[in-house]
C-alpha positions in Angstrom: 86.6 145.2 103.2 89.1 142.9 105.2 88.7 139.3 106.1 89.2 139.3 109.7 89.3 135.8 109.4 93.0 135.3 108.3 94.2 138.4 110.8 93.0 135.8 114.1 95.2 135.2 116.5 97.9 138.1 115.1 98.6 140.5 117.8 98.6 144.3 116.7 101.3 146.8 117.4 102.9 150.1 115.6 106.7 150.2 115.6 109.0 152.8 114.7 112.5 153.4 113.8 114.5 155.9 111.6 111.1 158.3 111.2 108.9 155.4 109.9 105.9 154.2 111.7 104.1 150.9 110.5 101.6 148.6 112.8 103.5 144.9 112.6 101.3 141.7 113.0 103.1 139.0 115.0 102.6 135.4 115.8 103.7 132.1 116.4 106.9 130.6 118.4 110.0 129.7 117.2 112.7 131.4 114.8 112.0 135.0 113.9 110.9 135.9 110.5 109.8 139.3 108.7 107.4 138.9 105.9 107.5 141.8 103.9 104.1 142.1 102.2 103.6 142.7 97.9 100.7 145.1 96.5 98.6 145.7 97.6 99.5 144.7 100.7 98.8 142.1 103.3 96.2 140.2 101.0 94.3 137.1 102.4 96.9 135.4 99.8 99.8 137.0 102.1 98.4 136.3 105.3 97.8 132.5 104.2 101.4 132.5 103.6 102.1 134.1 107.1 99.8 131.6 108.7 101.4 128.7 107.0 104.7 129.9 108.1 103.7 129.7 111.6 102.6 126.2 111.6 105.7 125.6 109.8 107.2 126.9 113.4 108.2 130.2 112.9 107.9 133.9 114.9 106.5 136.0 111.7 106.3 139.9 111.8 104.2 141.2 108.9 104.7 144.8 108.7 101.9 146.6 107.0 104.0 149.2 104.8 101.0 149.6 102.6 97.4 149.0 101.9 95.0 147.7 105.0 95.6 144.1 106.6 93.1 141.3 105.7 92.2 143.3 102.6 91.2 141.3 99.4 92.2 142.7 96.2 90.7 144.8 93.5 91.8 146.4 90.8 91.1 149.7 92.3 93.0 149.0 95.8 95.8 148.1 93.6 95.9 151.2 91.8 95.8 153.0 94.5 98.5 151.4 96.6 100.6 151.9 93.2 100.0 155.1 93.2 100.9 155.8 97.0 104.2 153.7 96.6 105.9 155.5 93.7 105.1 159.5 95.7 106.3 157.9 99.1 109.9 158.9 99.9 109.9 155.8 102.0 110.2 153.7 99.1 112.1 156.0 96.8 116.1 156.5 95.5 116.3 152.8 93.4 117.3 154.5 90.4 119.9 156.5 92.3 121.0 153.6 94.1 119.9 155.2 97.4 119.4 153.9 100.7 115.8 153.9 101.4 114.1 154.7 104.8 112.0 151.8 103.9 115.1 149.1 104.0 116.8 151.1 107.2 113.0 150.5 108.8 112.9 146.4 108.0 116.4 146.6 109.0 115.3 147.6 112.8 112.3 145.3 112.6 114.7 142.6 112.0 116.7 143.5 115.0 113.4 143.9 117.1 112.4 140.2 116.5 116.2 138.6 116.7 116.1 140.1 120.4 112.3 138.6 121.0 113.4 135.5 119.7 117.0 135.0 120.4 118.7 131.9 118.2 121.6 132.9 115.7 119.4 135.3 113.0 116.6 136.0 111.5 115.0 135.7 108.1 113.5 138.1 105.9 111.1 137.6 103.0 110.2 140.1 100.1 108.0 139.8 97.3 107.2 142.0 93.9 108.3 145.7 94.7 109.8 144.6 98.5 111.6 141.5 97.2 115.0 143.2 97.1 114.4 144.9 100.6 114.6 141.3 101.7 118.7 141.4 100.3 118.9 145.0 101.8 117.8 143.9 104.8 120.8 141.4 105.1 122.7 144.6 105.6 122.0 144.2 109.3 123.8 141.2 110.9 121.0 139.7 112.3 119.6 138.8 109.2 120.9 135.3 108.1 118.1 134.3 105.4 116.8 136.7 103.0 114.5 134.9 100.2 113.4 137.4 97.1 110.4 136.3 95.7 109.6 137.8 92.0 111.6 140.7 93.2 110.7 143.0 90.7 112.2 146.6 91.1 113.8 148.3 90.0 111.6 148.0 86.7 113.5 145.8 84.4 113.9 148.6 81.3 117.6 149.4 79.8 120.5 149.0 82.9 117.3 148.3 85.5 117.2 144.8 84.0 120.5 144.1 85.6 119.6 146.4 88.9 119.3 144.7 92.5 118.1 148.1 93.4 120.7 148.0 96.7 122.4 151.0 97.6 125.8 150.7 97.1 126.8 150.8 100.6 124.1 148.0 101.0 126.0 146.1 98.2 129.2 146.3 99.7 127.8 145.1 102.9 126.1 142.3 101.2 129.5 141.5 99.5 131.7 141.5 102.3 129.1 139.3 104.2 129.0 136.7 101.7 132.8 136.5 101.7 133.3 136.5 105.4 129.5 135.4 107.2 128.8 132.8 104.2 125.5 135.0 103.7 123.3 132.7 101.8 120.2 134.2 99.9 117.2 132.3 97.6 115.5 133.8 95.1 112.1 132.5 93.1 110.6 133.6 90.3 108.6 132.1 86.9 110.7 132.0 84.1 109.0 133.6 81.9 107.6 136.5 84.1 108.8 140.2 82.4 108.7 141.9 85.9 112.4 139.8 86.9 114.1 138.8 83.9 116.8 136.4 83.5 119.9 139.0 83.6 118.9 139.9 87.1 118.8 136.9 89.0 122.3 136.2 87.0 123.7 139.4 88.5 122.0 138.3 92.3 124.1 134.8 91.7 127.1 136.7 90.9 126.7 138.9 93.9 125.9 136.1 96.3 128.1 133.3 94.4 127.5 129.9 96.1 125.3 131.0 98.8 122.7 131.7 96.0 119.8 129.2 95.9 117.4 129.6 92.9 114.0 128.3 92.6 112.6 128.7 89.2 109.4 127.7 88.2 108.9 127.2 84.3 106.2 128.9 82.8 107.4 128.7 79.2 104.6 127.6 76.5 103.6 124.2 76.8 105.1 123.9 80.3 104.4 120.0 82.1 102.2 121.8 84.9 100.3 124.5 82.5 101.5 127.7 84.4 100.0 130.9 82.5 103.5 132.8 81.3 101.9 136.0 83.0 102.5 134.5 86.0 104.1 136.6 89.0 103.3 135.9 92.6 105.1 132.6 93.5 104.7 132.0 97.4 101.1 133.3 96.9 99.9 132.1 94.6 96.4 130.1 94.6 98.2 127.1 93.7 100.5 127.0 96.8 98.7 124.8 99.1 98.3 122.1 96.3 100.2 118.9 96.9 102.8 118.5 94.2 102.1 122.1 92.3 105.4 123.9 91.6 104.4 126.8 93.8 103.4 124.5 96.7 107.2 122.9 96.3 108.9 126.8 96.4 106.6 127.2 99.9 108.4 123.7 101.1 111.5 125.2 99.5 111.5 128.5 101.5 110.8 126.7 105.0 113.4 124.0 104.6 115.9 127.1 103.7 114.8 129.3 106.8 115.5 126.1 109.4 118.7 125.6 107.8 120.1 129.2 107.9 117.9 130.0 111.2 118.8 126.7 112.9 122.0 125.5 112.0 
């Protein structure tokens, strides 16, 4: 069942581009930001996160590429939004390096809310299986802040530990930003979380060089704040509204990085 509690005040609509059709949540004023949600989709968890990114003064489009908004999780919903993810063509091609309908969709989306609400850009925010949409998504110049949370595909086993999963016309359009546009990028993850291992977010900092801003949280054994080393889900996790919790400092993290890239 969904908890229509955390959907109030989001306005409703289906968009559509390049033969993919979502309904997109949207609210507040301000800078525009896409919030890509992780399985099994657009949680309570994620749309506390959306909500505290609109009293943090952002426009934030939540498209629902999977699962049913408001939704709380089980194990079976999860399963089963697994399940629908790995047969969907939308989200297929990482290990070929592919472009994806998925990332050409969030790519319109992002366009879509730069013209609703003007300034220089846009961000975009992935997490788990869409965290390295966010980075594909910078192949569209209106996006100026993508932040990969825990982005964890392709799955980190042989060469797909050192995968982005871009295309590699999406790489070299992420490349040639970075060295002409000054594309920044920030990326968050638990240290000790198997899904995005170390050699990844070392081949992300090569890719973005400077303009890469990592926020890793320790959860080694014996860590000062106790973190579980299974830990995965950094902006949503039920820690992040606690005052002076790790996770709560990567939520203030990601704002102050979306006003500087999104406001100059």
């Amino acid at each position: 069942m969904s908890e229509p509690d955390v959907l109030t005040g989001w306005q409703r609509a289906p968009f559509e581009a390049h033969g993919v059709r979502h309904e997109v949540l949207r609210r507040g004023t301000g800078p525009g930001v896409v919030l890509v949600p992780e399985l099994p989709g657009a949680t309570p968890a994620v749309m506390a996160l959306a909500n505290r990114l609109v009293d943090a003064g952002f426009r934030v489009a939540v498209p629902s590429v999977i699962g049913e908004p408001g939704r709380a999780p089980s194990g079976g919903y999860l399963a089963g939004s697994i399940a629908r993810m790995c047969v969907s063509r939308e989200f297929a091609a990482f290990a070929r390096r592919a472009d994806r309908p998925a990332a050409r969709f969030l790519r319109s989306l992002a366009r879509d809310l730069h013209a609703e609400c003007g300034g220089p850009g846009v961000g975009v925010i992935g997490m788990c299986f869409s965290g390295g949409f966010a980075l594909a998504a910078a192949a569209e110049p209106a996006v100026l802040a993508p932040v990969l949370s825990q982005p964890a595909m392709p799955p980190p086993i042989g060469a797909g530990k050192v995968a982005t999963g871009l295309s590699a016309h999406e790489e070299a359009v992420i490349a040639r930003r970075v060295e002409v546009d000054g594309l920044c990028a920030m990326g968050l993850r638990f240290t000790r979380d198997r899904a995005v291992p170390d050699e990844r977010f070392e081949t992300l900092a090569a890719l973005i060089g400077p303009g890469w801003r990592a926020f890793e949280i320790d959860s080694s054994p014996g860590n000062p704040d106790g973190i579980p080393a299974r830990s995965h889900s950094v902006l949503t996790d039920p820690s992040a509204e606690v005052p002076g919790h790790p996770t709560q400092r990567a939520n203030d993290a990601v704002v102050a990085f979306l006003r500087e890239q999104l406001t100059g």
